[in-house]
N, C-alpha and C positions, 0 to 999 in steps of 0.2 A: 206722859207719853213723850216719846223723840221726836223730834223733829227733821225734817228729811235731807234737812243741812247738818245735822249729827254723824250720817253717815255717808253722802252723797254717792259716797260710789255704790254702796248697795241699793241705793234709791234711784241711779242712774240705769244700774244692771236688771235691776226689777222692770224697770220704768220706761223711757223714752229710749234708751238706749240697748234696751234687751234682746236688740239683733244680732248683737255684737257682742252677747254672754257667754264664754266657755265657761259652764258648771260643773263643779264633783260635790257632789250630797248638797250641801247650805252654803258652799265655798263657789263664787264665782269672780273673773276676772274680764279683762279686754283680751283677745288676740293681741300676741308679744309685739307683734308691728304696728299697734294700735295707741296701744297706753300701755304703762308701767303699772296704773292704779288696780287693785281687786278689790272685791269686798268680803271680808266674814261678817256675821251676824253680828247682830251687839252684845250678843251673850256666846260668845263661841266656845265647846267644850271640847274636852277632847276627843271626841269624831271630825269635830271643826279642823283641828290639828291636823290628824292625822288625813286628809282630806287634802289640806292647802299642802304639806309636804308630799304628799303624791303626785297633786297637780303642777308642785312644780318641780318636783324629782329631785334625790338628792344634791345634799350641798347646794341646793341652788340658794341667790339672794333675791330675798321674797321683799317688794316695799311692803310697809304697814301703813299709809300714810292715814294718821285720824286716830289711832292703834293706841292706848293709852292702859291697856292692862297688865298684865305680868306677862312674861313668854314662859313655854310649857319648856322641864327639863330638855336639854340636847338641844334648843333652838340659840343662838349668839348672835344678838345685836351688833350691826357693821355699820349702821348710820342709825346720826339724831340728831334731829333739826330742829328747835323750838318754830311753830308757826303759829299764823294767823290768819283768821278769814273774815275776810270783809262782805258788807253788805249795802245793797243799793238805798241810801234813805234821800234821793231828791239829786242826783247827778245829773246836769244839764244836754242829758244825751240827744246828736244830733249827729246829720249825716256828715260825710264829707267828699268834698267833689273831686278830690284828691285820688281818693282810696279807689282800689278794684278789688274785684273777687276774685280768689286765689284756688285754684284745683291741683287736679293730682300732675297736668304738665310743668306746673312749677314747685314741685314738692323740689328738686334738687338746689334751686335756690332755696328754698325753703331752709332745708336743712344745711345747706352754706350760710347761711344769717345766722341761724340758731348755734350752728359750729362755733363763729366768733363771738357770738352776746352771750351765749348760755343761760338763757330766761329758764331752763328747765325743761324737762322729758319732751320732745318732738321726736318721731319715728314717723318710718318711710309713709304710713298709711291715717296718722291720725288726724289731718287735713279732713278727715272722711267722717270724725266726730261734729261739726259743724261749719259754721261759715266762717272762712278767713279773710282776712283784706290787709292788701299790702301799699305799700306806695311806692313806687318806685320814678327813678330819674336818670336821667337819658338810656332808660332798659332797665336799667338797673334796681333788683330789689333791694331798698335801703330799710324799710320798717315792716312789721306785721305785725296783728293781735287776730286773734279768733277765739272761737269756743270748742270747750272739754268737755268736763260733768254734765252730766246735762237732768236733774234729779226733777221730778214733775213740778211745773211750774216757776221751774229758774235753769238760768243756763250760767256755768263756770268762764269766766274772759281766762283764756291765757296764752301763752308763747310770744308775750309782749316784748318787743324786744326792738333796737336801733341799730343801725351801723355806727358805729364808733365814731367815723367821717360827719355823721350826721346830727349828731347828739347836738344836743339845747335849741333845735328846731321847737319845740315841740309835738314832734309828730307821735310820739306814744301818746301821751293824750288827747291826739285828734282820734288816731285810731281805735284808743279805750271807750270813746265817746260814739263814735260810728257801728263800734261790734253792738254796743250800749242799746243804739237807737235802734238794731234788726233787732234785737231781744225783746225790747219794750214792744215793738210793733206786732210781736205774737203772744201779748199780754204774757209774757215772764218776767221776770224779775233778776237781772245780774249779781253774780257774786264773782270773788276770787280770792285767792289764796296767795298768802308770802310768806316770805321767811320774817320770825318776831324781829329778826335781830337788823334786816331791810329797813332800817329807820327813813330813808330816803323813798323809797316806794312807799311807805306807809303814809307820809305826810300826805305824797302826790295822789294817792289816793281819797283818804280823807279830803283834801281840799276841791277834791272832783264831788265829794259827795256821797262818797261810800263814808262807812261806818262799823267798828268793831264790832262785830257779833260773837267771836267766842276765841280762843287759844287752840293750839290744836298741836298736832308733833308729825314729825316727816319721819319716819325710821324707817329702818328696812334690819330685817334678819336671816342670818343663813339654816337651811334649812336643815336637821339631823344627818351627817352621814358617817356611816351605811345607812340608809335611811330606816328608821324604826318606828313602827306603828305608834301612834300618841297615846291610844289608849293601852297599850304596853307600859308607857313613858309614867302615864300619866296612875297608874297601880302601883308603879315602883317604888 
């Protein structure tokens, strides 16, 4: 049997997060302002196909991130990211008195931080997947971490990220540590994701106490255009 970290985003979209599901047949995602992530099944066939290129209209670029099977005729990989996903085995999670909680009046700082760090996918609304917390100084937002996936019984840390000005404080790992402590305190369990090739985040991670739990890939693909039915595709 899978496990619900094999697929997180189906497990999210199923699960805790199913408010937030646009469905076509077996194919669901986040709202575009939300998340970048979708899920297909673990066995997607070609209805699955033909399903995700409708929902996301021709030529469009579809992430896969998790996606490790063959793509159907007509689909062309645009990105590939080797990654990894870590796992909570004994991280010394703890509050900090530092940190605030972050909502939707400061989503434009928000996404001015994430502009210059580039930790990865932030949009106007996904503040709204979980608790964020920032630090900021004299106003000013310099760090933030929160949570993404949110798959039954674990929640994903991510949009970790520094002001450049700020760096070797250690304030990401005050704040990997504080998302850490709200998580543990609703009896879940933390994960997250990096890129394999992030040797530098991986260490910092590890030495917090996380731990590899499996290999995983970031793609994304564009989808057929003119757009053509899969199971078309998939008789030819």
């Amino acid at each position: 049997m899978s496990h619900v970290l094999d697929n997180p985003a189906l497990a999210s979209l199923t699960g805790p997060h199913a408010h937030f599901a646009e469905r076509r047949g077996r194919v669901l995602r986040y709202p575009v302002d939300v998340s970048p992530w979708l899920a297909l099944p673990d066995d997607p066939g070609p209805d699955d196909w033909a399903d995700l290129a409708a929902l996301a209209g021709p030529g469009a670029e579809v992430p896969l991130a998790g996606y490790c099977g063959e793509l159907p005729a007509g689909w062309e990989v645009t990105f590939h990211v080797d990654g990894v996903q870590l796992v909570d085995d004994g991280i010394a999670a703890a509050p900090d008195p530092e940190a605030v909680r972050l909502g939707a009046a400061d989503v434009p700082e928000m996404l001015d931080l994430v502009e210059r760090t580039r930790p990865g996918p932030f949009l106007p609304r996904t503040v709204e997947l979980g608790t964020y917390l920032g630090i900021r100084r004299d106003g000013a937002l310099i760090a933030m971490a929160g949570e993404r996936l949110h798959p039954p019984g674990w929640t994903e840390i991510s949009a970790v990220c520094t002001d450049p000005a700020f760096r070797g404080e250690g304030l990401a790992t005050r704040l990997i540590l504080a998302v850490a402590h709200g998580i543990r305190e609703r009896g879940e369990t933390p994960f997250l994701h990096t890129g394999a090739g992030n040797t530098n985040a991986i260490r910092l991670y590890e030495s917090l106490g996380f731990r590899l739990r499996r290999t995983t890939a970031f793609l994304a693909a564009r989808a057929p255009e003119p757009l053509t039915d899969e199971r078309e595709l998939a008789a030819s």
